[in-house]
ZAMARGU-4260 file (C-alpha; in steps of 0.2 Angstrom, whole numbers, plus 5000, padded with zeros to 4 digits):
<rodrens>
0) 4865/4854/5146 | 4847/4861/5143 | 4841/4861/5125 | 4839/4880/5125 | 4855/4885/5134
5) 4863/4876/5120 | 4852/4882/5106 | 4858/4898/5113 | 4875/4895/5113 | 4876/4888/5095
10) 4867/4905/5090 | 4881/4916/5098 | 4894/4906/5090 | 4886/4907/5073 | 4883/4926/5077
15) 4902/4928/5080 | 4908/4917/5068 | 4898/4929/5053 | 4900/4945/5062 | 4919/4939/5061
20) 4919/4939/5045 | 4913/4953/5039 | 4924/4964/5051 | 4938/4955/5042 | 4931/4959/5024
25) 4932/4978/5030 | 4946/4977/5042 | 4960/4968/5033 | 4975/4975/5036 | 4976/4973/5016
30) 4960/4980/5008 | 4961/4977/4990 | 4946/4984/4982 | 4940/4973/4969 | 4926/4981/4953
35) 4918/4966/4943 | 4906/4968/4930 | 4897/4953/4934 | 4881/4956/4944 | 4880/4949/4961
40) 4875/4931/4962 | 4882/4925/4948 | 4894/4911/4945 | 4910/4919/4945 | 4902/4932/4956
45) 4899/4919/4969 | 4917/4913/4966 | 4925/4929/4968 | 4919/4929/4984 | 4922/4910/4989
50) 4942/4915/4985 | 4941/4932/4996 | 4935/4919/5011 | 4947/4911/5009 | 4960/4923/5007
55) 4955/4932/5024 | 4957/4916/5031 | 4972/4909/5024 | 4980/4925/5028 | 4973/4925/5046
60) 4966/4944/5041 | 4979/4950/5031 | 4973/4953/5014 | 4956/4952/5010 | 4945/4959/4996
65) 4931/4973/4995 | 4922/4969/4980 | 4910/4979/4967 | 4898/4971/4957 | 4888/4972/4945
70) 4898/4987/4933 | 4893/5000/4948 | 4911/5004/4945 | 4909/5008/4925 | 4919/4998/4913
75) 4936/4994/4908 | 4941/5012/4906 | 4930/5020/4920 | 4941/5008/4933 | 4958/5008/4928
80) 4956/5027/4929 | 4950/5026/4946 | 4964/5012/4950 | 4975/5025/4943 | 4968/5038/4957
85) 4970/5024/4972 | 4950/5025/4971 | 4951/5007/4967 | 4966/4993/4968 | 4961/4980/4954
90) 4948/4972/4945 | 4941/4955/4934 | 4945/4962/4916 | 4940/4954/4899 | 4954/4957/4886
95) 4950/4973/4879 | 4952/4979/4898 | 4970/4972/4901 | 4974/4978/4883 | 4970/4996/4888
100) 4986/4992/4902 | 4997/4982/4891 | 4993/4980/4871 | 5002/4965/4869 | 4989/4955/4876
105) 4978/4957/4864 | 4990/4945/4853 | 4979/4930/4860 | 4961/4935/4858 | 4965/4940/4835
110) 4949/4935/4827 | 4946/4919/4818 | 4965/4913/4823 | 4959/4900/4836 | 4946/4885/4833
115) 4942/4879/4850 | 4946/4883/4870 | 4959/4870/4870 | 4968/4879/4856 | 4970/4894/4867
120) 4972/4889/4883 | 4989/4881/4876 | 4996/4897/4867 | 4990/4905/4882 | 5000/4895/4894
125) 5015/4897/4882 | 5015/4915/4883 | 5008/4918/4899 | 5026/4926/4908 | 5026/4935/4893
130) 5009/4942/4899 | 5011/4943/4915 | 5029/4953/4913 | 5022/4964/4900 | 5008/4968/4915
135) 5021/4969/4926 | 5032/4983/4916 | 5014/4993/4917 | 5013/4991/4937 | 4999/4976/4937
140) 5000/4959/4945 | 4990/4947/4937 | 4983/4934/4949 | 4976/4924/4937 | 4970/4917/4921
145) 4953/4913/4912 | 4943/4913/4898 | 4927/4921/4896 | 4922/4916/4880 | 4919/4915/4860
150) 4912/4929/4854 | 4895/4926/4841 | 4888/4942/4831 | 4870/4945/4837 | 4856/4955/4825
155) 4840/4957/4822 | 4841/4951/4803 | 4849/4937/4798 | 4869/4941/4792 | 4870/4929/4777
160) 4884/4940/4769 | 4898/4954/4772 | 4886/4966/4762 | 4871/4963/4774 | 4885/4963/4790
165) 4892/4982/4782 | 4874/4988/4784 | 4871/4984/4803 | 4876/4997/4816 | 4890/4985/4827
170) 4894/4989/4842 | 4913/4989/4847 | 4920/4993/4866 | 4924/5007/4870 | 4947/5009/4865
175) 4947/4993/4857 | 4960/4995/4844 | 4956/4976/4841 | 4938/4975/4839 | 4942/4992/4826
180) 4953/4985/4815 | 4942/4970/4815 | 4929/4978/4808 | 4937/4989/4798 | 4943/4976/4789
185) 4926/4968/4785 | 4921/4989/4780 | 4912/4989/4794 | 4913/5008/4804 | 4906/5000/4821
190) 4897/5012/4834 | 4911/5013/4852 | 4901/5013/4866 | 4904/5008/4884 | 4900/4989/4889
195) 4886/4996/4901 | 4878/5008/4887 | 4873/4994/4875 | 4855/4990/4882 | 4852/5006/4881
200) 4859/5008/4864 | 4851/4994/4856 | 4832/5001/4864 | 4836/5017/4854 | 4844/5007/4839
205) 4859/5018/4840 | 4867/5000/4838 | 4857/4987/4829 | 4870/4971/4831 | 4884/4966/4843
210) 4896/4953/4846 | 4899/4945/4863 | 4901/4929/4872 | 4882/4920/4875 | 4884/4925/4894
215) 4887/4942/4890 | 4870/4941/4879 | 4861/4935/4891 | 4871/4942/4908 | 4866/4958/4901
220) 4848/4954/4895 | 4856/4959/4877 | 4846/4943/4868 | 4831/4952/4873 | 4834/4965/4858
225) 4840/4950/4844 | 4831/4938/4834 | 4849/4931/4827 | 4864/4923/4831 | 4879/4918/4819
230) 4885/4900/4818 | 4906/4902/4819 | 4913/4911/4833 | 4926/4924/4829 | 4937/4925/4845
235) 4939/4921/4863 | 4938/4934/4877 | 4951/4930/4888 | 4949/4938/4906 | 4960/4942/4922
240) 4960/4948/4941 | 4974/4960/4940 | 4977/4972/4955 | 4988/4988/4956 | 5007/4982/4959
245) 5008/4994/4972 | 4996/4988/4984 | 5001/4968/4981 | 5019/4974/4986 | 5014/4978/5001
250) 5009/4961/5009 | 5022/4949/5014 | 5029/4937/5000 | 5023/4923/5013 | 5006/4931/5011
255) 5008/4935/4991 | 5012/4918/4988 | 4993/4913/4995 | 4984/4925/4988 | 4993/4920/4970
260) 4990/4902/4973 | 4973/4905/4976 | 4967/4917/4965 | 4974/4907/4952 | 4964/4890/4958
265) 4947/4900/4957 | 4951/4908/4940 | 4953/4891/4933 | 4934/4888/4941 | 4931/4903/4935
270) 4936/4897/4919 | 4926/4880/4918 | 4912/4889/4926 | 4910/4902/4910 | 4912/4886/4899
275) 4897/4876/4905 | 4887/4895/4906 | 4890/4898/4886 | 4885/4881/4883 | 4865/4882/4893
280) 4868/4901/4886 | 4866/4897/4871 | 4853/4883/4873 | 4842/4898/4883 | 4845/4908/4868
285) 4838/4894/4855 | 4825/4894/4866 | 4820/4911/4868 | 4817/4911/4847 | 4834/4916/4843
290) 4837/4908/4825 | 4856/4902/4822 | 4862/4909/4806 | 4871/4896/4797 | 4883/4899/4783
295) 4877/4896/4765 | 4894/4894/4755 | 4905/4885/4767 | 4924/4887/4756 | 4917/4908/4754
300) 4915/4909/4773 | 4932/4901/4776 | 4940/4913/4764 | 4933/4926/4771 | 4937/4918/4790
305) 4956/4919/4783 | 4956/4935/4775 | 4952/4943/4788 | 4961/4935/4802 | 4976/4938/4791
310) 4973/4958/4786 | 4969/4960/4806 | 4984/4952/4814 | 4995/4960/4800 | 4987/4978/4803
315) 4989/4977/4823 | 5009/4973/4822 | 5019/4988/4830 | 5002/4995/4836 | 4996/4982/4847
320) 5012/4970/4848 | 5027/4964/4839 | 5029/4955/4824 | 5041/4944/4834 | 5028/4940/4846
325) 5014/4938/4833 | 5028/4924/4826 | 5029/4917/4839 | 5010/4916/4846 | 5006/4907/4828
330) 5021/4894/4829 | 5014/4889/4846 | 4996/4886/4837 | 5005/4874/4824 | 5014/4866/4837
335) 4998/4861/4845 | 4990/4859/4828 | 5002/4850/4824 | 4999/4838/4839 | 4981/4838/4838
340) 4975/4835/4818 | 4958/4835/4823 | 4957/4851/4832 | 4942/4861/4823 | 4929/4872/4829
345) 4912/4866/4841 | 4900/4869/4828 | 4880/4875/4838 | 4868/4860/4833
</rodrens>
């Protein structure tokens, strides 16, 4: 065969095989659309879209996703309202998002109760069919799991005591009884904003400080308005794909089964991915003449660290969840503490 006839041929093939696929992402019999706040190109932005390929073809055109990136959908509350109007069917949500749907959730992101990722993930995994009924009860299917992150404090003076920390103006999400009550605690009155208004807000110093996972300090271009970063992370934001139960229970079970076994092996990539990205985060913070605030009384850091995980737990039982499940998410962190003397918290060299 002449080079050129099968140059030619190879080009029509290829031309085929992509315009194939994008027919598929708009033509699945399934259309689930997707909003993701991170931007496009991103790691889990890539992934997202790794696991829809593969859930067009798995399900030979069945199910597929249409995805927004980049928060063109708002945040937490702006999408669920508009999966609540059909607008939108599901969405990649950080904790205070899927505690919006079900408040119980929220049990396994308390600050200061977990040291380490390992910590969580296996209180996580004991509770998740608790989770993922308690979504369930509210008309979501989880498809999977992951964790975004531990949360630091950003500001641009350094926070060496709780009086200095009550004078910053902290932001909070947007209905997060959690990050409230938090603060609260601490006397802090935070400023509620919506996750995409805080660039913004820090340019008028509406907000002076903000805590957040270093991906989401520098994903956003947050670090660009800081000069300070705390030591000790407070919590971990643990994340989900959830779509509308409505929509999933309209594919086959033959086809759910896929799209579950999938979605859950790229959220566990998801998952490591965030975990290497907060580790060169925060190196690209140290760089960019971010100074790590380290603490200067180390037993009168810890007693405030337990004061006020044990004020904020106790002061979100019957609003957030039960005192039954609180019980039971603490006696899950002994037992693995319990297995793991040397579990302690990664400290930032």
């Amino acid at each position: 065969m002449k080079p050129k006839l099968l140059g030619l041929l190879i080009a029509t093939y290829l031309c085929f095989l992509f315009c194939a696929v994008g027919l598929a992402k708009e033509n699945a019999k399934n259309t689930i659309k997707i909003a993701h706040l991170a931007p496009k190109g991103s790691m889990s932005a890539n992934l997202l879209d790794e696991l829809n390929e593969k859930i067009i073809a798995e399900t030979q055109n069945d199910v597929g996703f249409k995805i927004y990136f980049g928060g063109v959908q708002g945040d937490a509350q702006d999408v669920l309202r508009k999966i609540k109007f059909k607008q939108l069917q599901g969405a990649m949500l950080p904790s205070y998002g899927l505690g919006q749907i079900a408040s119980e959730i929220r049990v396994t992101g308390l600050p200061y109760i977990f040291r380490n990722y390992e910590e969580v993930r296996y209180v996580r995994g004991k509770l998740e069919d608790h989770m993922n009924n308690a979504l369930k009860a509210k008309g979501f299917v989880a498809l999977g799991w992951y964790d975004i992150g531990f949360v630091y404090s950003f500001s641009k003076v350094p926070i060496t005591s709780v009086e200095i920390a009550r004078q910053q103006k902290f932001w909070a999400p947007e209905g997060d009884p959690l990050a409230k009550k938090a603060y609260e605690v601490i006397g802090i009155t935070p400023v509620s904003l919506s996750i995409t208004d805080v660039l913004t807000s820090l340019s008028t110093r509406l907000i002076d400080a903000a805590s957040a996972p270093p991906i989401a300090a520098v994903g956003f271009r947050w670090y660009t308005k800081f000069q300070y970063m705390t030591e000790y992370p407070s919590t971990n934001v643990v994340g989900a794909l959830v779509v509308d139960k409505e929509s999933f229970d309209k594919i086959s079970p033959e086809n759910q089964e896929k799209v579950l076994r999938l979605s859950r092996e790229y959220c566990l990539k998801i998952q490591e991915g965030h975990q290497r990205e907060n580790a060169k985060s925060i190196d690209l913070l140290k760089k960019s003449g971010i100074s790590i605030v380290r603490s200067q009384d180390d037993k009168a850091y810890q007693k405030f660290i337990d004061e006020t995980a044990q004020k904020t737990m106790e002061g979100l039982v019957g609003e957030c969840y039960s005192r039954e499940l609180l019980d039971k998410t603490l006696a899950y962190l002994k037992e693995y503490r319990d297995m793991h003397p040397e579990s302690a918290v990664p400290r930032i060299d």
